[in-house]
FINU-944510 format. One record per residue (C-alpha): residue in one letter; x, y, z. Coordinates in steps of 0.1 Angstrom, whole numbers. Layout:
BEGIN
<A,<X,Y,Z>>
...
***
This chain:
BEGIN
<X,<-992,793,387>>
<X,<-962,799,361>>
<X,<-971,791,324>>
<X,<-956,755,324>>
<X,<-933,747,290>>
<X,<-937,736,257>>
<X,<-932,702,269>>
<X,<-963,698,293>>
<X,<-984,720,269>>
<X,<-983,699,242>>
<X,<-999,666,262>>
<X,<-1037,667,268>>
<X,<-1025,663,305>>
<X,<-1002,658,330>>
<X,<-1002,636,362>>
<X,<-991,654,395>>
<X,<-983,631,423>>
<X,<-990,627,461>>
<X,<-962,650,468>>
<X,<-973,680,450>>
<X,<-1005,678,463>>
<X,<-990,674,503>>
<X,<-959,699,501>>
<X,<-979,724,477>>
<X,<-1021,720,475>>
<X,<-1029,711,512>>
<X,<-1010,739,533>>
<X,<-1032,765,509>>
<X,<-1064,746,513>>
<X,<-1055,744,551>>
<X,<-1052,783,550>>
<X,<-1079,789,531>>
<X,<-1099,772,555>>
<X,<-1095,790,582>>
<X,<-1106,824,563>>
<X,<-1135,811,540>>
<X,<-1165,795,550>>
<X,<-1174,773,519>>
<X,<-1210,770,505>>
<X,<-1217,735,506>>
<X,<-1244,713,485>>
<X,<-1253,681,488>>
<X,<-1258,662,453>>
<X,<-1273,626,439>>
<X,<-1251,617,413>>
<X,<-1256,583,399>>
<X,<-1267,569,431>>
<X,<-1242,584,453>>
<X,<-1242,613,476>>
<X,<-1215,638,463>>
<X,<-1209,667,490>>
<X,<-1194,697,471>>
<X,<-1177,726,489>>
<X,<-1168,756,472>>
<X,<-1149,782,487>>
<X,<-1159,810,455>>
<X,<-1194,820,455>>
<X,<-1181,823,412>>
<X,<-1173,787,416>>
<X,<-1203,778,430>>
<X,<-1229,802,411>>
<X,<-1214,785,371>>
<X,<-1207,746,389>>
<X,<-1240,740,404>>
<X,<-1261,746,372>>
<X,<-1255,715,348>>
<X,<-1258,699,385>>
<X,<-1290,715,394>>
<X,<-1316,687,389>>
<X,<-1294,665,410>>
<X,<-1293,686,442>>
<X,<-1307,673,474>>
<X,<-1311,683,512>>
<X,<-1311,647,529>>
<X,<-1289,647,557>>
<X,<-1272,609,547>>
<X,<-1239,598,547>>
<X,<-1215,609,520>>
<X,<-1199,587,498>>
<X,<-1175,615,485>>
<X,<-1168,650,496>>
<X,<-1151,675,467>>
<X,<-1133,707,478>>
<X,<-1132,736,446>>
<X,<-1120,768,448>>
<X,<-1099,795,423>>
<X,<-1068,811,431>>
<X,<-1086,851,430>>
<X,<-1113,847,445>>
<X,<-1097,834,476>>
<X,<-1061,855,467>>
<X,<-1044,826,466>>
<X,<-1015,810,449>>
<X,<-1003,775,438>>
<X,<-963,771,432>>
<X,<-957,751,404>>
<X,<-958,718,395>>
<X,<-931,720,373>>
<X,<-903,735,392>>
<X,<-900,701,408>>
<X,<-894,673,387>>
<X,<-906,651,415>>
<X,<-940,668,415>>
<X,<-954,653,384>>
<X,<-944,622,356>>
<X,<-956,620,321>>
<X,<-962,582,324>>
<X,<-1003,579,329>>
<X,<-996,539,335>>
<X,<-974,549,362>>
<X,<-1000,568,378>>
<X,<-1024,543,373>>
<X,<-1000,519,391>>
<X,<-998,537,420>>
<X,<-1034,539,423>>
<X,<-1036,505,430>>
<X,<-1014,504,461>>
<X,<-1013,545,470>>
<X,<-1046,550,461>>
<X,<-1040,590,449>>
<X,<-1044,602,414>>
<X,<-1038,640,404>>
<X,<-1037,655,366>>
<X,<-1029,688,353>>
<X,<-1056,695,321>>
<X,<-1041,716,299>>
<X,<-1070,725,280>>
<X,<-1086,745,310>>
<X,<-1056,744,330>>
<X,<-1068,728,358>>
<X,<-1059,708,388>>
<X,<-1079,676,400>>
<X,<-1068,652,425>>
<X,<-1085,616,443>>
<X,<-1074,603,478>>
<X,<-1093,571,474>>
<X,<-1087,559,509>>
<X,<-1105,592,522>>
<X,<-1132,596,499>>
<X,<-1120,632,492>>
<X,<-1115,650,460>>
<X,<-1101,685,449>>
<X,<-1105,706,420>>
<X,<-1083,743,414>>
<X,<-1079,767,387>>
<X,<-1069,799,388>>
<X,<-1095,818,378>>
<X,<-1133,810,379>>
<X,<-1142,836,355>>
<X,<-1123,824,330>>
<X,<-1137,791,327>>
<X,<-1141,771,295>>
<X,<-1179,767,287>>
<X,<-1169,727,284>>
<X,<-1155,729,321>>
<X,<-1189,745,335>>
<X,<-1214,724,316>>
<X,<-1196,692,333>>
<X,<-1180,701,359>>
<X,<-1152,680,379>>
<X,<-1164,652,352>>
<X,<-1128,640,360>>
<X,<-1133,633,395>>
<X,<-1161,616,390>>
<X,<-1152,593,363>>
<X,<-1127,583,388>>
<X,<-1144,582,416>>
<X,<-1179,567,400>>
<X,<-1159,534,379>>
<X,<-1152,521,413>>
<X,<-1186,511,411>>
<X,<-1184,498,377>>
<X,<-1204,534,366>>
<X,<-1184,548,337>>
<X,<-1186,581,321>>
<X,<-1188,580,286>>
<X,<-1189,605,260>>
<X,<-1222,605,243>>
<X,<-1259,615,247>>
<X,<-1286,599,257>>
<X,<-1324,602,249>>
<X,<-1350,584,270>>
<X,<-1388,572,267>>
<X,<-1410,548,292>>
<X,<-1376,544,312>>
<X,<-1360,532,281>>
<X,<-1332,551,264>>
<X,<-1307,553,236>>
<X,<-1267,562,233>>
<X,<-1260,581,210>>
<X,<-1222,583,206>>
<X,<-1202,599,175>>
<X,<-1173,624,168>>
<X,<-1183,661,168>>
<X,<-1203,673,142>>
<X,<-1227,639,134>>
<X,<-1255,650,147>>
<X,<-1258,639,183>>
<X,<-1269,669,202>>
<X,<-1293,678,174>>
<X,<-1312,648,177>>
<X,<-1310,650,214>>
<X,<-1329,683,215>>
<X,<-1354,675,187>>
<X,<-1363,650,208>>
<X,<-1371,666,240>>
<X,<-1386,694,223>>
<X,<-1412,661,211>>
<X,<-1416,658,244>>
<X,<-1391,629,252>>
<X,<-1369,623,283>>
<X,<-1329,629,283>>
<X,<-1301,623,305>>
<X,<-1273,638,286>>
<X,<-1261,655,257>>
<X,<-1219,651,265>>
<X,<-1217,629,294>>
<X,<-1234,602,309>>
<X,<-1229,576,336>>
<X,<-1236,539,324>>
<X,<-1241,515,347>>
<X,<-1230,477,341>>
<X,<-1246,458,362>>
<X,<-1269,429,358>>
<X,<-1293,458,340>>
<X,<-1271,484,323>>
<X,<-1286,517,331>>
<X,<-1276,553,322>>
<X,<-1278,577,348>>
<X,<-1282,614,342>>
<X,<-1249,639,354>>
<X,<-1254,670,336>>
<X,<-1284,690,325>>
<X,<-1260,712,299>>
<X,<-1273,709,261>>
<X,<-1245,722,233>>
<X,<-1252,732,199>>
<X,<-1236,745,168>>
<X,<-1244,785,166>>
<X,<-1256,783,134>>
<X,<-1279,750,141>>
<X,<-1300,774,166>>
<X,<-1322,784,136>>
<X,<-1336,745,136>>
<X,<-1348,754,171>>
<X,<-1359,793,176>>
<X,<-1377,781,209>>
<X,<-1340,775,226>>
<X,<-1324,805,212>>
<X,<-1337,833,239>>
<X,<-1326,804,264>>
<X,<-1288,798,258>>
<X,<-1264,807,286>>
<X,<-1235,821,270>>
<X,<-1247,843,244>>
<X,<-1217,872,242>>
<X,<-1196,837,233>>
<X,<-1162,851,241>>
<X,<-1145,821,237>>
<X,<-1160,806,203>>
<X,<-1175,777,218>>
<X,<-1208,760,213>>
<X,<-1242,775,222>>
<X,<-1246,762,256>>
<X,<-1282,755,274>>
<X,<-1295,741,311>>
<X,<-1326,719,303>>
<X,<-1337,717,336>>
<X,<-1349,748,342>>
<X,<-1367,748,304>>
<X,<-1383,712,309>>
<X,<-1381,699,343>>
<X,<-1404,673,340>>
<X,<-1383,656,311>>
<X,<-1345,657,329>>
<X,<-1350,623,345>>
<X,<-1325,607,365>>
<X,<-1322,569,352>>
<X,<-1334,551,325>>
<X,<-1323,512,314>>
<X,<-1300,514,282>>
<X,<-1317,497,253>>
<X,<-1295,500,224>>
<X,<-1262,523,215>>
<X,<-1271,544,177>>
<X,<-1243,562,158>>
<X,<-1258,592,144>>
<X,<-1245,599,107>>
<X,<-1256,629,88>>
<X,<-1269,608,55>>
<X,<-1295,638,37>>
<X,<-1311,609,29>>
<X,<-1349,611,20>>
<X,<-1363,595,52>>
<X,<-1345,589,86>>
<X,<-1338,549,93>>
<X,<-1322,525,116>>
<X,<-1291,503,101>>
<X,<-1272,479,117>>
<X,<-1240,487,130>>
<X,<-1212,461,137>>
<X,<-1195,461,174>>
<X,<-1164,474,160>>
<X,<-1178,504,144>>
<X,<-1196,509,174>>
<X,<-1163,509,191>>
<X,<-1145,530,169>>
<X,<-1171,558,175>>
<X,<-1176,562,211>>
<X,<-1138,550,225>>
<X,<-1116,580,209>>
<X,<-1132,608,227>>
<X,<-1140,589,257>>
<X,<-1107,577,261>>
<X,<-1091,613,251>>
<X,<-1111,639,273>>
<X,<-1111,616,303>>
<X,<-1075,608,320>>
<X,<-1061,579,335>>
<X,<-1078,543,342>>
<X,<-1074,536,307>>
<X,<-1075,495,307>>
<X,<-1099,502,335>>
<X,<-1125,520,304>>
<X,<-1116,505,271>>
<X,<-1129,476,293>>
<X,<-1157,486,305>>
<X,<-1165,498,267>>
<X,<-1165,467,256>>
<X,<-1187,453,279>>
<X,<-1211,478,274>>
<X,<-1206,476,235>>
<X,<-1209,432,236>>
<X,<-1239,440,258>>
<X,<-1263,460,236>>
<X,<-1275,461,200>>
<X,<-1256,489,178>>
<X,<-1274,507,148>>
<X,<-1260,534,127>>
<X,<-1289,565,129>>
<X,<-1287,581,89>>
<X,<-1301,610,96>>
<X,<-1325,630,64>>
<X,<-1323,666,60>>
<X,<-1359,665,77>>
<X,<-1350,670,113>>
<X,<-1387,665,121>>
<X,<-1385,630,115>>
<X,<-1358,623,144>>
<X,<-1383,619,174>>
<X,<-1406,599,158>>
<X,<-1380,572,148>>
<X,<-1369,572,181>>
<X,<-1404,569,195>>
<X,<-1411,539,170>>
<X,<-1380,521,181>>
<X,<-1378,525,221>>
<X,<-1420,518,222>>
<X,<-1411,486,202>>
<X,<-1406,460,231>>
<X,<-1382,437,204>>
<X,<-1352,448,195>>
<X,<-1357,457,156>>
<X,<-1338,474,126>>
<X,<-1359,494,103>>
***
């Protein structure tokens, strides 16, 4: 695919339309279908079964493992079926989007418009220069890039997370951008920019022994309980934070790091007993790095709440905007919000946490 101008490059994305994806997307797919016999996995993501066909073994081999703890072999109906596949491993080739001004619009409420009575959505990420598209009515999904080798670490540790949030908020489950740490079926948000603190505390404690469902992404469920539901096993960290955990450093995935990205690690495999599936959301905590001389739990109001899980949320996941600063509100009006000050003692994380989800009132120390 051609290097698309200044223009596109300088949005986070670009929406491609229904015509693209018809004229250009599904003649190569149809093609590629007739040569490549995809490996297909069956998966249990946030109570739906997700069918995922990949026609790369590449594709398949670095997608299925911050998926891994999900997989399944029941033979029951699918609720949505995803097609993935790279442009060299099945020497392919997309034209271009942007040769054709009628292939793509820069207006995301347009998009979202015709959503509602075409029921299609498509977006160019420029980022990791991909290509995802939803058919709604068909309960199909496809995700492209050209190459799967060259995949951002981000991309692999949650991958097609834009499909999903797209297809999952139809059932009023929303991604949001945040981790979450669980005990006795209980668990805690923790939402913050990069750099607060948030994937620290979520390792110290599952290394205490603790449960977790997510240290990027994570489905919350509004319904009459709201409960979290566990996407990805994939656990980031600073480089230079490994020294607080020398147990995890002989277990990180991409240690060459040719791309400067975080240290990136699959839990599963380390501590399968502790990757759980579900747990009921009890409270949302804003980690803060404080130095202060013990940890503690402070109050937080719903507008600082807001104004620390909605930017990145909103930014790394495209389109249905209205649909999630929404459904952030109604999780945010829903649940108690603390700030976490976090002390220089790192020790002292999983034991606050402990304290606070084995309390059965909801308190503030």
């Amino acid at each position: 695919m051609n290097v698309p101008s200044e223009k596109i490059i300088s949005k986070n994305f670009v929406c491609i339309k229904r015509k693209y994806f018809e004229e250009i997307v599904e003649p190569v797919l149809n093609r590629i279908n007739l040569s490549i016999e995809p490996v297909t996995k069956i998966y249990y993501l946030a109570g739906k079964i997700v069918c995922l066909k990949f026609y790369s073994k590449i594709m398949a081999e670095k997608f299925s493992m911050a998926i891994s703890h999900n997989v399944i072999t029941a033979d029951s109906s699918i609720d949505l079926t995803i097609h993935i596949w790279d442009s060299i491993s099945t020497e392919t080739q997309l034209v271009s989007p942007w040769i054709n001004p009628d292939y793509y619009n820069f207006d995301p409420k347009l998009n979202e418009m015709n959503f509602i009575t075409d029921s299609f959505l498509g977006v160019y990420l420029a980022g990791e220069q991909s290509l995802s598209f939803y058919d709604k009515k068909d309960k199909t999904a496809y995700f492209w890039v050209s190459d799967a080798k060259e995949l951002p670490a981000w991309v692999i540790c949650s991958p097609v997370r834009t499909i999903l949030h797209w297809f999952l908020s139809e059932f009023d489950i929303h991604l949001i951008h945040g981790a979450v740490i669980a005990l006795n079926e209980q668990s805690v948000l923790l939402t913050a920019k990069g750099g607060s603190g948030k994937s620290t505390t979520a390792l110290s404690c599952i290394l205490s022994g603790m449960n977790y469902l997510a240290d990027d992404y994570v489905g919350i469920e509004l319904g009459d309980e709201i409960n979290c539901h566990c996407l990805y096993n994939s656990g980031k960290l600073v480089w230079e934070y490994l020294n607080t955990f020398p147990s995890l450093k002989e277990k990180v995935w991409n240690k060459n790091n040719l791309y400067n990205e975080k240290a990136i690690i699959f839990l599963d495999k380390l501590f399968p007993e502790q990757v759980i599936r579900k747990a009921k959301l009890k409270a949302i905590m804003i980690p803060v790095i404080k130095n202060l001389e013990k940890t503690r739990i402070v109050p937080a109001s719903k507008m600082e709440a807001m104004r620390a899980i909605a930017p990145t949320t909103l930014f790394q996941l495209p389109l249905k905007e209205l649909n999630k600063i929404k459904a952030l509100k109604k999780l945010i009006t829903r649940v108690p919000c603390y700030f976490l000050e976090l002390s220089s003692d790192i020790k002292e994380i999983p034991d606050i946490m402990k304290s606070y989800l084995n309390d059965d009132s909801v308190v503030s120390f």
